[in-house]
C-alpha positions in Angstrom: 270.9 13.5 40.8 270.5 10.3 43.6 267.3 8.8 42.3 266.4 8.5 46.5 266.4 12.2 46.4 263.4 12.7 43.8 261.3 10.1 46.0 259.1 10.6 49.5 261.2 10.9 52.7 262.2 7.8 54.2 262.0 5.6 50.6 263.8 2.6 51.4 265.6 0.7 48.4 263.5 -2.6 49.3 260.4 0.2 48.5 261.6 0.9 45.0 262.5 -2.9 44.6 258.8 -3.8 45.6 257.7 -0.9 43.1 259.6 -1.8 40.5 258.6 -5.7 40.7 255.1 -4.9 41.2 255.2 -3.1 37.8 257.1 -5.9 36.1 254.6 -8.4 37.2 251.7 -6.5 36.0 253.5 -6.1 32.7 254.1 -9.7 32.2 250.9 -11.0 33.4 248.9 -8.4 31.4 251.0 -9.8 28.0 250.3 -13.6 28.8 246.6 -12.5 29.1 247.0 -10.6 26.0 248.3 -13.3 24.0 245.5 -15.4 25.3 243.1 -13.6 25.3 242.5 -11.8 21.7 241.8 -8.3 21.5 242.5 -7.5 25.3 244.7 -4.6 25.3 247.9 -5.1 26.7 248.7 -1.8 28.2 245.3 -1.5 29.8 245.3 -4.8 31.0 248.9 -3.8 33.1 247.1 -0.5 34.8 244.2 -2.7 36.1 246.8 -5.4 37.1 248.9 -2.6 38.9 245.5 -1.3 40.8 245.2 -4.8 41.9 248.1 -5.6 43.7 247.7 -2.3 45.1 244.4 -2.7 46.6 245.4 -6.4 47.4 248.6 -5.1 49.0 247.0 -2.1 51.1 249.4 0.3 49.5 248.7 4.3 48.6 248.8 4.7 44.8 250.1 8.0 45.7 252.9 6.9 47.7 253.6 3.9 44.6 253.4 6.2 41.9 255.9 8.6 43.8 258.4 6.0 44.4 258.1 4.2 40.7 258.1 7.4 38.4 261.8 8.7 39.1 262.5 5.1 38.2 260.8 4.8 35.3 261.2 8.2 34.2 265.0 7.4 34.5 264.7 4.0 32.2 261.9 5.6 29.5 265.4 7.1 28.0 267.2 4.3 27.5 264.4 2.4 26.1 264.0 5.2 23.7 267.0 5.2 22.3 267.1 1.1 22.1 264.5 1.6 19.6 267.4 2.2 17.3 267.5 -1.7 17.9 264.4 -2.6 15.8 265.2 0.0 12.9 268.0 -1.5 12.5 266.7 -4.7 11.5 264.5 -3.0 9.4 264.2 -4.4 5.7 264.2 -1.1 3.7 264.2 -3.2 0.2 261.3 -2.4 -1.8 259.9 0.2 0.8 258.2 3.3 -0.8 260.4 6.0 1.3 259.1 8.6 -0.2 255.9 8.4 0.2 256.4 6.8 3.6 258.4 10.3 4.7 255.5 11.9 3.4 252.9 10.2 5.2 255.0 10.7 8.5 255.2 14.5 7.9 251.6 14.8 7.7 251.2 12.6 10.8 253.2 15.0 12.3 251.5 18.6 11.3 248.1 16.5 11.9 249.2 15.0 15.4 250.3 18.4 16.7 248.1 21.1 14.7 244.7 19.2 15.1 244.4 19.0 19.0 245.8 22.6 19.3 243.3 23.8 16.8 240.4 22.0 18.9 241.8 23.5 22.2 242.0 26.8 20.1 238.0 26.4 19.4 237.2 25.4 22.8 238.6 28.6 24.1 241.4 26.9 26.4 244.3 28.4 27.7 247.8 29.6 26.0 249.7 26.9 28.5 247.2 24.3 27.7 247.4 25.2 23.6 250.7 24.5 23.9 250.6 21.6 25.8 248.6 19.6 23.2 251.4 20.2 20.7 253.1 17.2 21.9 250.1 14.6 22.1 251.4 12.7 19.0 255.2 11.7 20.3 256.8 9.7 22.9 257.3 11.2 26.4 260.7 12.3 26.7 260.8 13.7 23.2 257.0 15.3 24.4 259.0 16.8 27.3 261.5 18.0 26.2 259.8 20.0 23.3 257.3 21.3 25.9 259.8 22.6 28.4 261.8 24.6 25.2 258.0 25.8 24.2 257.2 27.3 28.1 254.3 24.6 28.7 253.2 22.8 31.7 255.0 19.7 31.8 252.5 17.8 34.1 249.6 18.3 31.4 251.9 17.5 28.7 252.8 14.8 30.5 249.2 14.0 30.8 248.4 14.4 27.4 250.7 12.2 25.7 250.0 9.2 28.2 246.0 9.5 27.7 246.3 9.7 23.8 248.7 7.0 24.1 246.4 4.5 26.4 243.3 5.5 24.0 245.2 4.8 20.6 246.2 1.8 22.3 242.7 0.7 23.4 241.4 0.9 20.2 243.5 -0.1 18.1 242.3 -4.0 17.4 238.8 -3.2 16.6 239.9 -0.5 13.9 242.1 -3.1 12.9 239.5 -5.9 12.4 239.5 -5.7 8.6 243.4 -4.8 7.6 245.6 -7.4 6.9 248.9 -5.7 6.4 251.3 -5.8 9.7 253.4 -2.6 8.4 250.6 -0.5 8.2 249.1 -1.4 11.7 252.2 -1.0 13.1 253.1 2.7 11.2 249.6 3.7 12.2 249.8 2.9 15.9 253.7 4.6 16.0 252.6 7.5 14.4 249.0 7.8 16.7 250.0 6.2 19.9 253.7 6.1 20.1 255.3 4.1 22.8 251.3 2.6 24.3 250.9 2.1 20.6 254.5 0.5 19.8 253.9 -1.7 22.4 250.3 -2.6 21.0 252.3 -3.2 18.1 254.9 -5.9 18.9 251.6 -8.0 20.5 250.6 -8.4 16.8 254.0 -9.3 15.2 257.7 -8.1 15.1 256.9 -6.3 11.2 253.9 -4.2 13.1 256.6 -3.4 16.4 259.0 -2.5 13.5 257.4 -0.3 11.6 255.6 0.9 15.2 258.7 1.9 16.1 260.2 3.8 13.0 257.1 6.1 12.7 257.5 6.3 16.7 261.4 7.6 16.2 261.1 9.8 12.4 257.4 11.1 14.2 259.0 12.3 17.0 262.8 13.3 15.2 259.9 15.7 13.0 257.7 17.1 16.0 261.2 18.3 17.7 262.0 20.1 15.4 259.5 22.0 13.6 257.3 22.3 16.6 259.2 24.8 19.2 259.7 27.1 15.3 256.5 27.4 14.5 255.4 28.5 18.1 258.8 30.6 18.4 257.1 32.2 14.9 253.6 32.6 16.7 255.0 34.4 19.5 
């Protein structure tokens, strides 16, 4: 489908040109301040930036947000799948697979399982049970597994970007007294995927590496045992 056709009536290219650049500037700019600035949260840092130019520039977030998703929503694949790139390079010698596999797996179960057990207890909604099964993995992956399970995809949608910006945010001050790169970077994969994995490659290229293989294995697992256990429940 024609990109133009997802966006408001009358969306000019030079519109998703200014959308897309004003997203790329706030991206850079927020990880120049991050790198300067220690313990400012790069992902964050980008949202306020984006509000800024906004406000600056006298455009309607909704009008911005409609013009800049489809295209961004089109590009979250790719970059997805490029995080084959970083496994790749990947030193395996000397890893503890094993018991790396089986810290993912209960990252997994926890990730999903938890937040629908608290939604359970706070009396929610079916849809909205369901929709906190995908908090712990990327968004694609998060939306696709939602739309085979029958739930909302706009609160699924929700719920994996809030988790992510909050795993994100809080990441360096839990981090204050560990030392080791692979763990940081596993544990912000696995808790904040792709907010976190970009967290992660802030701190070094070991933490975005190991960020991204819990990000990938995490979300390989969650697709598939996810929609059988609710297919089981049903």
């Amino acid at each position: 489908m024609n990109l133009l056709q997802l966006m408001p009536e009358g969306t000019t290219l030079f519109t998703i040109f200014a959308a897309f650049m004003l997203t790329l500037v706030a991206h850079v700019l927020a990880r120049i301040l991050s790198k300067r600035i220690s313990g400012l949260p790069m992902v964050i840092t980008a949202l306020v930036l984006v509000l800024v130019f906004l406000f600056i520039f006298s455009w309607d977030y909704e009008h911005y947000y409609a013009v800049a998703k489809p295209v961004f929503d089109h590009l979250l694949g790719y970059v997805t799948v490029l995080l084959a790139i970083p496994l790749a390079t990947m030193n395996f010698k000397g890893l503890p697979i094993k018991k790396l596999s089986i810290i993912v797996l209960i990252a997994s179960l926890v990730g999903a399982l938890l937040p629908m057990g608290m939604a359970y207890g706070f009396s929610l909604s079916h849809e909205t049970i369901l929709a906190f099964s995908t908090r712990s993995v990327t968004t694609p992956i998060g939306l696709s597994v939602a739309e085979i399970i029958k739930s909302p995809l706009a609160l699924a949608n929700l719920i994996i970007i809030v988790s992510g910006l909050l795993g994100g945010a809080v990441a360096r001050p839990l981090f204050r007294n560990i030392q080791d790169d692979r763990a940081k970077g596993l544990a912000l994969g696995l808790a904040a995927h792709a907010f976190g994995t970009v967290e992660a490659w802030q701190i070094s290229h070991t933490a975005g590496r190991y960020a991204a293989f819990g990000l990938a294995v995490n979300g390989l697992i969650t697709a598939v045992w996810v929609p059988i256990f609710v297919a089981a429940l049903l």
